[in-house]
N, CA, C and O atoms as CSV, one atom per row, in Angstrom:
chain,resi,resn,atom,element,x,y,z
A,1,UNK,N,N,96.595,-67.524,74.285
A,1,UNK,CA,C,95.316,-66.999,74.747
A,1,UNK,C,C,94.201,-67.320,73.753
A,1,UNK,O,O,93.094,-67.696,74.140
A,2,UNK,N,N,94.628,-67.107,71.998
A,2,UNK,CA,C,93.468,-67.342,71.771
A,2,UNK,C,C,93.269,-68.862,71.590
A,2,UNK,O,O,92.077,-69.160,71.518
A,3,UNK,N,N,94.033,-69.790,71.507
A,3,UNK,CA,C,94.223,-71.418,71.866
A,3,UNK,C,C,92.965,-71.328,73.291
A,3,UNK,O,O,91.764,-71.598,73.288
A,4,UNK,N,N,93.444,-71.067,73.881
A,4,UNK,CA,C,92.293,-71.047,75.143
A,4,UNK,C,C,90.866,-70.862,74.685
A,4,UNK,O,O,89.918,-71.608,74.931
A,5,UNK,N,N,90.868,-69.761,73.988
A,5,UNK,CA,C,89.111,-69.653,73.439
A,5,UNK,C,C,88.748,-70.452,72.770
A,5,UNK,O,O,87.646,-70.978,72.933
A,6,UNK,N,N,89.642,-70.804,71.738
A,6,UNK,CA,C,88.955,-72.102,70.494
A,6,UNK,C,C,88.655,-72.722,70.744
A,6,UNK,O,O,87.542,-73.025,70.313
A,7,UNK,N,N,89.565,-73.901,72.068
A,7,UNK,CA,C,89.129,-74.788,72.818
A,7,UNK,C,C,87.780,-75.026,73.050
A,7,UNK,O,O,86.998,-75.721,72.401
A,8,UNK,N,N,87.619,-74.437,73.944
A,8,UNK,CA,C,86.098,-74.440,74.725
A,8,UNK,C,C,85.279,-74.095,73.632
A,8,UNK,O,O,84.197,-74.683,73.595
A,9,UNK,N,N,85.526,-73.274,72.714
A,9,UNK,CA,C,84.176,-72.513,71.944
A,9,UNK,C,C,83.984,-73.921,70.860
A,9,UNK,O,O,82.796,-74.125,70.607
A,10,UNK,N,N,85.033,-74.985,70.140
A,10,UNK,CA,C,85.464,-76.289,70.042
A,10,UNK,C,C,84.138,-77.254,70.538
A,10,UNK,O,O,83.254,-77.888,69.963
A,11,UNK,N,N,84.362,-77.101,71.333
A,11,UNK,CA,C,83.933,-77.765,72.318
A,11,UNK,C,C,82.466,-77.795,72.360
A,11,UNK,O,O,81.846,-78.858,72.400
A,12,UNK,N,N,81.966,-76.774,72.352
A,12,UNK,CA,C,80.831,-75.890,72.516
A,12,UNK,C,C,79.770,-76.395,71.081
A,12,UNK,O,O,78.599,-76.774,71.050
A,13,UNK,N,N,80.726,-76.204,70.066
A,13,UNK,CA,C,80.257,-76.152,68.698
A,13,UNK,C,C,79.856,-78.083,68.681
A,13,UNK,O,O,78.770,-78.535,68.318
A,14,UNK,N,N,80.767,-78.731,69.055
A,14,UNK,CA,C,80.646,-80.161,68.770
A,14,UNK,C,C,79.467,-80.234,69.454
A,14,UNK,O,O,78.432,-80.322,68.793
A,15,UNK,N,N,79.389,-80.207,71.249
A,15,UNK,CA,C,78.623,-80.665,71.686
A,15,UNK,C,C,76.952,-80.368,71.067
A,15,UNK,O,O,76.035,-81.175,70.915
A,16,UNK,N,N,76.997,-79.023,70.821
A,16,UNK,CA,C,75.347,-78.544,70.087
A,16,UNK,C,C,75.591,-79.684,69.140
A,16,UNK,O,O,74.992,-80.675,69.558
A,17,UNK,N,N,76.176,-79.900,68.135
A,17,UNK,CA,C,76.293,-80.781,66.781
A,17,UNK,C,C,75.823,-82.030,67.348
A,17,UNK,O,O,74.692,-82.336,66.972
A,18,UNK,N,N,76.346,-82.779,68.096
A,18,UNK,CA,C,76.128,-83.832,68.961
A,18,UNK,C,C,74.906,-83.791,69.242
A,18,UNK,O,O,74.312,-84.849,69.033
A,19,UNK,N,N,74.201,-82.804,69.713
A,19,UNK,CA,C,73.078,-82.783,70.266
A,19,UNK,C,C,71.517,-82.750,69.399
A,19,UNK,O,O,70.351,-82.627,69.772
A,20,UNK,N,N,72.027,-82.888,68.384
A,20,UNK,CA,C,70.755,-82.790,67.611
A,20,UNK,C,C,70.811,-84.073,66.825
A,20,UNK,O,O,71.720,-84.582,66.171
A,21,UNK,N,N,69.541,-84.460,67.086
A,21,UNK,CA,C,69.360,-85.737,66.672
A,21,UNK,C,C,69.175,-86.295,64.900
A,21,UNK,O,O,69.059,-87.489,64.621
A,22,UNK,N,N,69.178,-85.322,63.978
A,22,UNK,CA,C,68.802,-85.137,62.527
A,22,UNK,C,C,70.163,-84.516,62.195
A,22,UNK,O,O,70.945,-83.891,62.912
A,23,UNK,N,N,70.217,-84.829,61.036
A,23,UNK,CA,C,70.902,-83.927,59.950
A,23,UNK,C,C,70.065,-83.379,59.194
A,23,UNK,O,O,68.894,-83.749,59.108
A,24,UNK,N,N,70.817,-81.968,58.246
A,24,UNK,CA,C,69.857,-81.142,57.361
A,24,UNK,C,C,69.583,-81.394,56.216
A,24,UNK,O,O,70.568,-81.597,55.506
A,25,UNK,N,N,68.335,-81.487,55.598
A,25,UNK,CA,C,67.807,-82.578,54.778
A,25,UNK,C,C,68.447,-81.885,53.545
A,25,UNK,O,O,68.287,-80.665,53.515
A,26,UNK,N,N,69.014,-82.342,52.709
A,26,UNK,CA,C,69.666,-82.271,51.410
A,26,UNK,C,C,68.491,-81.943,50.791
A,26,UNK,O,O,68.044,-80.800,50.698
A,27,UNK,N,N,68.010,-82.906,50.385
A,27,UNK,CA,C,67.033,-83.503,48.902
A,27,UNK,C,C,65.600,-83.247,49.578
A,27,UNK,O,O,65.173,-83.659,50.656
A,28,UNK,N,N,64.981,-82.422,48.587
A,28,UNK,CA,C,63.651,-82.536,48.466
A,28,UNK,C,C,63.134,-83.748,47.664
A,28,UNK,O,O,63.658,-84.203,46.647
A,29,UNK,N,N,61.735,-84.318,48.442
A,29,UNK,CA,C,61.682,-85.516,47.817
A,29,UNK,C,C,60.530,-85.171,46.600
A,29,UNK,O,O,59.665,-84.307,46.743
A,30,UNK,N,N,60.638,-85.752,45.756
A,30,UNK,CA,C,59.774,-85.433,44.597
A,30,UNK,C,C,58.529,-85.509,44.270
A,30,UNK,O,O,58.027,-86.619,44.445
A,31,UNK,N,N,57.896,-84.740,43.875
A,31,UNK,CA,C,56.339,-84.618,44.107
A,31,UNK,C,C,55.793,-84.929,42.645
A,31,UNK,O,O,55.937,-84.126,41.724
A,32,UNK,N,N,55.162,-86.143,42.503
A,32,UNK,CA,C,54.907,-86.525,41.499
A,32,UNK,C,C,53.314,-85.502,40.835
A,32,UNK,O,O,52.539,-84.835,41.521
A,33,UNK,N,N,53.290,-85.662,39.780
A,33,UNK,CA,C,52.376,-84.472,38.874
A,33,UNK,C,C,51.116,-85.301,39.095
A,33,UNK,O,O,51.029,-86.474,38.731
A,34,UNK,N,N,50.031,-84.551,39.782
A,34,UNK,CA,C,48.873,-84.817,40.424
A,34,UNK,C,C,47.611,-85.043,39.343
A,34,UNK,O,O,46.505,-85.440,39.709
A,35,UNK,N,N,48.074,-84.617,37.464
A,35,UNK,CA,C,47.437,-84.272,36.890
A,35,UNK,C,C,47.569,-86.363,36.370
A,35,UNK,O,O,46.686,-86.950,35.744
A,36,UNK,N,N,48.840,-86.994,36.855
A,36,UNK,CA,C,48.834,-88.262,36.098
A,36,UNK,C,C,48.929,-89.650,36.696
A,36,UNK,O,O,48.940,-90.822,36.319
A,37,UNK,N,N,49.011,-88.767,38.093
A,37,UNK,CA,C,49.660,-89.523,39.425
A,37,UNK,C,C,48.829,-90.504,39.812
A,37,UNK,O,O,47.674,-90.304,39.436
A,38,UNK,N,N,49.047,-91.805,40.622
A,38,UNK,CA,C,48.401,-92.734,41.078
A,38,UNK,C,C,48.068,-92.464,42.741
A,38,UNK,O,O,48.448,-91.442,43.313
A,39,UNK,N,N,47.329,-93.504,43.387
A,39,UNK,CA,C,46.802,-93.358,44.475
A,39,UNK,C,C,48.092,-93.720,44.984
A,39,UNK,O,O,48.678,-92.849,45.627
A,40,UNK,N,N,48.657,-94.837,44.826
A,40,UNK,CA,C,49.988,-94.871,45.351
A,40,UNK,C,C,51.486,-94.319,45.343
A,40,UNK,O,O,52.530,-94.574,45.943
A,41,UNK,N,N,50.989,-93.298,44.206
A,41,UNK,CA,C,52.244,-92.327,44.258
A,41,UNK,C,C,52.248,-91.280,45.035
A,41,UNK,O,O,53.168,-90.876,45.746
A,42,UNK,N,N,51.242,-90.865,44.892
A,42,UNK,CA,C,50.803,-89.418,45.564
A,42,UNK,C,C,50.634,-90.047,47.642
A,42,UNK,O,O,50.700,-89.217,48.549
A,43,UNK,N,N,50.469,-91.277,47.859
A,43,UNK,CA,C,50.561,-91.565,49.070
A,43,UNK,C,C,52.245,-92.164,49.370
A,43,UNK,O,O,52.528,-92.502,50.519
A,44,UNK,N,N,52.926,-92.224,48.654
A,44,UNK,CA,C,54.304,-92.332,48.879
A,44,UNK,C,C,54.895,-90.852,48.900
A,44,UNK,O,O,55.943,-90.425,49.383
A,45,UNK,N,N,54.097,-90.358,48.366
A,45,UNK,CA,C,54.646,-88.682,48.209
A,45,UNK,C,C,54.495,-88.237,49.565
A,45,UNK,O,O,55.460,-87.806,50.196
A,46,UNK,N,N,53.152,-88.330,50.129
A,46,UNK,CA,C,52.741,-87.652,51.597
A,46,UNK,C,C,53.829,-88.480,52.312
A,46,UNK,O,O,54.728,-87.672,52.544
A,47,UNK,N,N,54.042,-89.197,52.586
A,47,UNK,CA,C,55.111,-89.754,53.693
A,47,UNK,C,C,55.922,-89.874,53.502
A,47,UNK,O,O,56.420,-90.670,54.298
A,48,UNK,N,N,57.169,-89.241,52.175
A,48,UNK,CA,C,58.128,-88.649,52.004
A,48,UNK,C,C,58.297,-87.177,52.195
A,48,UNK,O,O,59.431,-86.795,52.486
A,49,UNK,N,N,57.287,-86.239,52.068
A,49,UNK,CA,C,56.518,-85.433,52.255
A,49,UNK,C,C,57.144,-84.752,53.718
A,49,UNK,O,O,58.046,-83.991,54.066
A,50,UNK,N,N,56.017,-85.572,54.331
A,50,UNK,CA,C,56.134,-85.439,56.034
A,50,UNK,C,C,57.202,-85.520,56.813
A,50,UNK,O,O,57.652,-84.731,57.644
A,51,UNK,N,N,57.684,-86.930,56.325
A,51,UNK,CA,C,59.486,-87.013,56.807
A,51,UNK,C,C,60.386,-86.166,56.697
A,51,UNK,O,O,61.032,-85.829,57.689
A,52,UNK,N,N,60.635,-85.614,55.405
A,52,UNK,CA,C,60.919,-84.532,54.991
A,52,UNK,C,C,60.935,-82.916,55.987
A,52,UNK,O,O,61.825,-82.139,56.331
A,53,UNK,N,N,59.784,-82.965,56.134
A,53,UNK,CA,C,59.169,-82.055,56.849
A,53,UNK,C,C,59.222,-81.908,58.056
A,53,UNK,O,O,59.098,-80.849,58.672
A,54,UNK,N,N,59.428,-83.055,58.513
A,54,UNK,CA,C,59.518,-83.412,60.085
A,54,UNK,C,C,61.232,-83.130,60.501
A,54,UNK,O,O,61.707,-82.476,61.429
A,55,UNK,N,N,61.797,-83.788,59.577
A,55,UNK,CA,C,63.277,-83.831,59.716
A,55,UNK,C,C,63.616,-82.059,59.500
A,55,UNK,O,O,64.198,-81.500,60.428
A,56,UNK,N,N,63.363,-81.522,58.688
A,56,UNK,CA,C,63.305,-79.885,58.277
A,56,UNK,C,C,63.439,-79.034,59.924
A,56,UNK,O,O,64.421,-78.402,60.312
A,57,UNK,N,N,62.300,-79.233,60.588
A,57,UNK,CA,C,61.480,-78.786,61.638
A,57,UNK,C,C,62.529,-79.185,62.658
A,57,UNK,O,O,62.829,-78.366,63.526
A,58,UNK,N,N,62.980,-80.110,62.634
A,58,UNK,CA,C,63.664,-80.912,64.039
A,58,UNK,C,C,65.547,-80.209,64.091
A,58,UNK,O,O,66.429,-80.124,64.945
A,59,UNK,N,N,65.410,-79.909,62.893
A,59,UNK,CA,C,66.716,-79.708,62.654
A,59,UNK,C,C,66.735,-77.743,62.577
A,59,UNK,O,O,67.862,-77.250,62.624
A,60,UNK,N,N,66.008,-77.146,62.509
A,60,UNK,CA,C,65.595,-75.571,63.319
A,60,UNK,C,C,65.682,-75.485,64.438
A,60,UNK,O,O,66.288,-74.620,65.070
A,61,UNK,N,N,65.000,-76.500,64.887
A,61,UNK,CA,C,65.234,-76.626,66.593
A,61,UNK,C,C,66.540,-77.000,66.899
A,61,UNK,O,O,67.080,-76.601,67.931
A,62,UNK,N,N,66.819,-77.366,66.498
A,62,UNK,CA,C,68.572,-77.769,66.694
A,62,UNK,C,C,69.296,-76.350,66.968
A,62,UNK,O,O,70.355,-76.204,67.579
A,63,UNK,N,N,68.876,-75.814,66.662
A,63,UNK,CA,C,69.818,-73.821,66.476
A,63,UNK,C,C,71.627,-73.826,66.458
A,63,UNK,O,O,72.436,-73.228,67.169
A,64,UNK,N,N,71.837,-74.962,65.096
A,64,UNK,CA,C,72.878,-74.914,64.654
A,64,UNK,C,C,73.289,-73.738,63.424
A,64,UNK,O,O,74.409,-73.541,62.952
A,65,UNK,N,N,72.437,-73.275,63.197
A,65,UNK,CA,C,72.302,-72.021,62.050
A,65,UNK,C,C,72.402,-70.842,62.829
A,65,UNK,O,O,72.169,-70.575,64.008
A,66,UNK,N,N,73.034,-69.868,61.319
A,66,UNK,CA,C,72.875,-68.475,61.561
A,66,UNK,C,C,71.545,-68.371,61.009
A,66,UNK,O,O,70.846,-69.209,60.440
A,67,UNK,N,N,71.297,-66.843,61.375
A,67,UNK,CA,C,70.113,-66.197,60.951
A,67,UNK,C,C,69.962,-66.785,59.606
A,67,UNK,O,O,69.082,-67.635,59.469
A,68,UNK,N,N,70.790,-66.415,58.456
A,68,UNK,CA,C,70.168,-66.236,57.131
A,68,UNK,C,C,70.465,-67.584,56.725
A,68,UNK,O,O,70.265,-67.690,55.515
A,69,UNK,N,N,70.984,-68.987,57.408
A,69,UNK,CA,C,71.058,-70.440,57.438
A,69,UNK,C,C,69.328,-70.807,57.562
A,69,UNK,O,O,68.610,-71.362,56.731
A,70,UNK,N,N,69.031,-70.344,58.735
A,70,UNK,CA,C,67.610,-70.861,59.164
A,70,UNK,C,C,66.537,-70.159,58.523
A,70,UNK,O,O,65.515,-70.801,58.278
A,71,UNK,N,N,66.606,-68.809,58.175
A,71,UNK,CA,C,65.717,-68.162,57.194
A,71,UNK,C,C,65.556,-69.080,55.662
A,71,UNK,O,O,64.444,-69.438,55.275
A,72,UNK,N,N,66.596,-69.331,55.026
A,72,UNK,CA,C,66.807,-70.140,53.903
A,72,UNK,C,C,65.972,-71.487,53.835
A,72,UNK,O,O,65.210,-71.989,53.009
A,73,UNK,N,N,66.567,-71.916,55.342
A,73,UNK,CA,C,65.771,-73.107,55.126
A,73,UNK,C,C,64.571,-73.505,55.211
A,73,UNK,O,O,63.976,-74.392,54.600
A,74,UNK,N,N,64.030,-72.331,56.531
A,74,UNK,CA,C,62.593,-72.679,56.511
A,74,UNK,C,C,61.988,-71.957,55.353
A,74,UNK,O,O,60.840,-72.402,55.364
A,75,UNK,N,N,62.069,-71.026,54.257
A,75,UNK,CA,C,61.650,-70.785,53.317
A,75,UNK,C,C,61.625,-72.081,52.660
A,75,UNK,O,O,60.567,-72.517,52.209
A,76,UNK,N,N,62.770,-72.760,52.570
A,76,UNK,CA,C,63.336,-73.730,51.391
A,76,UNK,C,C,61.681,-75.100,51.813
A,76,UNK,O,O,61.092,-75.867,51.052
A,77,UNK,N,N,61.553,-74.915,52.799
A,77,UNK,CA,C,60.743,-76.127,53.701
A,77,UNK,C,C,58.869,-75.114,53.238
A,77,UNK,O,O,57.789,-75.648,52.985
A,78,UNK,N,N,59.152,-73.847,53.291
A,78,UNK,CA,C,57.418,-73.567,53.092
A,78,UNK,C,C,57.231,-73.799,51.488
A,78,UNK,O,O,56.234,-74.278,50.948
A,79,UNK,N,N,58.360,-73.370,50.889
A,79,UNK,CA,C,58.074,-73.187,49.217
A,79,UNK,C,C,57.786,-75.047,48.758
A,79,UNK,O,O,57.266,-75.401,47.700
A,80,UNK,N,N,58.183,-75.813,49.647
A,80,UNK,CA,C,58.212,-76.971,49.465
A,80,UNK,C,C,56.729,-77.823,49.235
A,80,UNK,O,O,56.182,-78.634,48.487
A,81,UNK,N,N,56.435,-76.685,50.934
A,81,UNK,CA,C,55.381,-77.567,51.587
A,81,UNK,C,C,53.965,-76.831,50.995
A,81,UNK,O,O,52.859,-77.257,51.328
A,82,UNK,N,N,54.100,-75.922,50.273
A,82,UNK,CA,C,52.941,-75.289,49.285
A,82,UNK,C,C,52.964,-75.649,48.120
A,82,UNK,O,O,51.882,-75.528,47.546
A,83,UNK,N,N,53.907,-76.112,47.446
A,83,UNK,CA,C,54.412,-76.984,46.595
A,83,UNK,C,C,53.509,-78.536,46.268
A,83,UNK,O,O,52.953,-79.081,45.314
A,84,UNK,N,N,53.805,-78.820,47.821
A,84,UNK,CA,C,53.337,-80.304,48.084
A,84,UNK,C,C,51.750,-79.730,48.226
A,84,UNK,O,O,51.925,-79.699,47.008
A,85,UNK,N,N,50.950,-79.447,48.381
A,85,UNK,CA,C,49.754,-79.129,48.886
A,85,UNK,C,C,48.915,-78.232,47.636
A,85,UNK,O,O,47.752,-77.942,47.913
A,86,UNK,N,N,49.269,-77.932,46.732
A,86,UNK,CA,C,48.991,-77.633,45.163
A,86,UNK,C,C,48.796,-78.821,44.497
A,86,UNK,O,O,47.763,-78.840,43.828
A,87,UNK,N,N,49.644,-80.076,44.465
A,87,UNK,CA,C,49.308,-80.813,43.533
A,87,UNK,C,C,48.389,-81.652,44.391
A,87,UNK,O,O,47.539,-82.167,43.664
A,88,UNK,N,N,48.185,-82.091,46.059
A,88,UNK,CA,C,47.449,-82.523,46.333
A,88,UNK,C,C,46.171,-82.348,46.329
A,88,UNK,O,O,45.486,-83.336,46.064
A,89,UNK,N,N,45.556,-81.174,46.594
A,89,UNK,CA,C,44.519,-80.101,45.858
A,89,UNK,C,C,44.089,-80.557,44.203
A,89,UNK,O,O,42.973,-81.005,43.941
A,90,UNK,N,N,44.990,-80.392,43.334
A,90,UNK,CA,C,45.075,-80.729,42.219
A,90,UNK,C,C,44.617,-82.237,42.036
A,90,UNK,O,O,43.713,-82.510,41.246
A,91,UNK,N,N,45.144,-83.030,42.648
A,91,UNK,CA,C,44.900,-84.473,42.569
A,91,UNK,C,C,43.416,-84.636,43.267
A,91,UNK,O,O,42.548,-85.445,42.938
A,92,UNK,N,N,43.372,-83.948,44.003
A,92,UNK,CA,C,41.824,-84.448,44.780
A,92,UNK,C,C,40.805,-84.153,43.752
A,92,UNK,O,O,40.063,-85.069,43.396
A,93,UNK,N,N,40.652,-82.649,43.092
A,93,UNK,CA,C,39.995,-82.222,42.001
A,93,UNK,C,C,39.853,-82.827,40.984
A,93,UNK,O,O,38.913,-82.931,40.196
A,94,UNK,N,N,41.141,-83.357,41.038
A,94,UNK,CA,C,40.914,-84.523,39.321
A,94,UNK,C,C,40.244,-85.936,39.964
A,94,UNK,O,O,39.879,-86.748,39.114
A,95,UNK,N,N,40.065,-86.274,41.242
A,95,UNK,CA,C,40.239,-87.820,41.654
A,95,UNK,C,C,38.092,-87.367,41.735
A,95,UNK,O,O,37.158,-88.107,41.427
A,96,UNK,N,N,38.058,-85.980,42.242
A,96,UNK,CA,C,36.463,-85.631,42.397
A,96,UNK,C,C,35.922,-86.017,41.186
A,96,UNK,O,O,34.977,-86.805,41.137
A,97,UNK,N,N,36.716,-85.270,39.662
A,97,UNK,CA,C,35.372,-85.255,38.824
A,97,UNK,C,C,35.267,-86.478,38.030
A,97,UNK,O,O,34.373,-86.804,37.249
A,98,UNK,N,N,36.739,-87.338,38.490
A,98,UNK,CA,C,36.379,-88.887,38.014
A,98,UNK,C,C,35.226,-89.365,38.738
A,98,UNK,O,O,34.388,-90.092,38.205
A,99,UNK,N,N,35.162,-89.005,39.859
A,99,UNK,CA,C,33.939,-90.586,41.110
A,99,UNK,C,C,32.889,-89.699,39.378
A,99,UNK,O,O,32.836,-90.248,38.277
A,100,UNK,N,N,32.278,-88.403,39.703
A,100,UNK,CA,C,31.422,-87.298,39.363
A,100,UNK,C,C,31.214,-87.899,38.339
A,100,UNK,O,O,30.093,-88.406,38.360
A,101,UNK,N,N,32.057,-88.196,36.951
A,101,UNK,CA,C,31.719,-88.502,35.565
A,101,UNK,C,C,31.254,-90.018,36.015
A,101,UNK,O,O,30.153,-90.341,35.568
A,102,UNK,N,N,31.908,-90.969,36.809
A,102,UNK,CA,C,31.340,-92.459,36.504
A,102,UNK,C,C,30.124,-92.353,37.323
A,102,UNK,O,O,29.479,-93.333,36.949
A,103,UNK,N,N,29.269,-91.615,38.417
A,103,UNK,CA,C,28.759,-91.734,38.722
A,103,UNK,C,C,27.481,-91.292,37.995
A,103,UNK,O,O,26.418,-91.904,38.108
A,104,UNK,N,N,27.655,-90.130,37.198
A,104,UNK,CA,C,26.733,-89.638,35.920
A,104,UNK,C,C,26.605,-90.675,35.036
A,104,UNK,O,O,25.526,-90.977,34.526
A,105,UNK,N,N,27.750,-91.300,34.800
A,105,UNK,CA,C,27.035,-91.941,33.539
A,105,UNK,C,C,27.956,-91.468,32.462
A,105,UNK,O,O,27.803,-92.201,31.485
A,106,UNK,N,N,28.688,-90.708,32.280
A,106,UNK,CA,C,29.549,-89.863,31.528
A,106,UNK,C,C,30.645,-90.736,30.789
A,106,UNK,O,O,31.540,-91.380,31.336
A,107,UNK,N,N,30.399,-90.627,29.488
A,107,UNK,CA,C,31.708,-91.820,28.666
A,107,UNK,C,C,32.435,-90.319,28.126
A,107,UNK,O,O,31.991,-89.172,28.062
A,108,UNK,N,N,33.724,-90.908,27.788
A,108,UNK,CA,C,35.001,-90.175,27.582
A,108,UNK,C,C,34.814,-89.566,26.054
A,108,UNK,O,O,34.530,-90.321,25.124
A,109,UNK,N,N,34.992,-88.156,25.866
A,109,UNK,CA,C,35.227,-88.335,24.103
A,109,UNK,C,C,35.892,-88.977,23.642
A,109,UNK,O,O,37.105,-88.902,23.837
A,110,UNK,N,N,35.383,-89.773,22.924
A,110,UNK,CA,C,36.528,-90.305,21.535
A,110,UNK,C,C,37.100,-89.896,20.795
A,110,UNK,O,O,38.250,-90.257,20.543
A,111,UNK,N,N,36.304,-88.758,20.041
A,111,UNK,CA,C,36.527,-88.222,19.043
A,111,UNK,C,C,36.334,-88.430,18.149
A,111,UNK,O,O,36.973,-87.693,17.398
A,112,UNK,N,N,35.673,-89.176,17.601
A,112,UNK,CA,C,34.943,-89.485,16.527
A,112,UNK,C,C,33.840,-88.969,16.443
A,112,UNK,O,O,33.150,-88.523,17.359
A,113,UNK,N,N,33.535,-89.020,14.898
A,113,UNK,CA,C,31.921,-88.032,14.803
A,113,UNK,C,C,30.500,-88.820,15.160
A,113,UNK,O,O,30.238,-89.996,14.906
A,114,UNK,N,N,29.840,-88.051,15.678
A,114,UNK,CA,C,28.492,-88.458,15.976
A,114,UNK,C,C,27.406,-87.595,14.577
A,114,UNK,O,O,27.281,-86.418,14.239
A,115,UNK,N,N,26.851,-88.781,14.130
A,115,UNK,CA,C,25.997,-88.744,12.647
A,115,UNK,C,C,24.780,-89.261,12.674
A,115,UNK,O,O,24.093,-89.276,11.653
């Protein structure tokens, strides 16, 4: 009898598995430091970023998780994605007061004395 239930419930479990088109993303992809970062890092970041993010999202919808599976993860996916959106913030601020200083006129301290 309980051979009879496993079966089907077997069954049940594969086909949902089957049915979702993603697997659950392991690896967060790395968010390079906005304070040193290049235009092309920080744009390899957003579309690792997103993928990331996208794959996260697609795979909730899947409703292969328990409660505290899918709670985990979409935490694991916001702490990520505020994460990602701090240093971009960060990077824009630093990328502003560069245009700001070359457009002033503004040379870098040296550090050397002025006499």
């Amino acid at each position: 009898m309980k051979a009879m239930i496993a079966i089907p419930a077997l069954c049940l479990a594969m086909n949902a598995a089957a049915g979702c088109p993603v697997t659950h993303p392991r690896e967060q992809p790395v968010i390079p430091d906005a304070a040193v970062a290049s235009k092309q890092e920080m744009h390899r970041a957003q579309l690792a970023a997103e993928q990331y993010l996208l794959q996260g999202k697609a795979y909730l919808e899947c409703g292969l998780m328990n409660r505290r599976q899918y709670s985990q993860l979409l935490s694991q996916l916001e702490i990520f994605s505020e994460q990602y959106n701090n240093e971009v913030i960060e990077y824009q601020i630093r990328r502003q007061m560069v245009a700001e200083n070359d457009q002033a006129g503004v040379l870098p301290v040296t550090g050397g004395s002025a006499d």
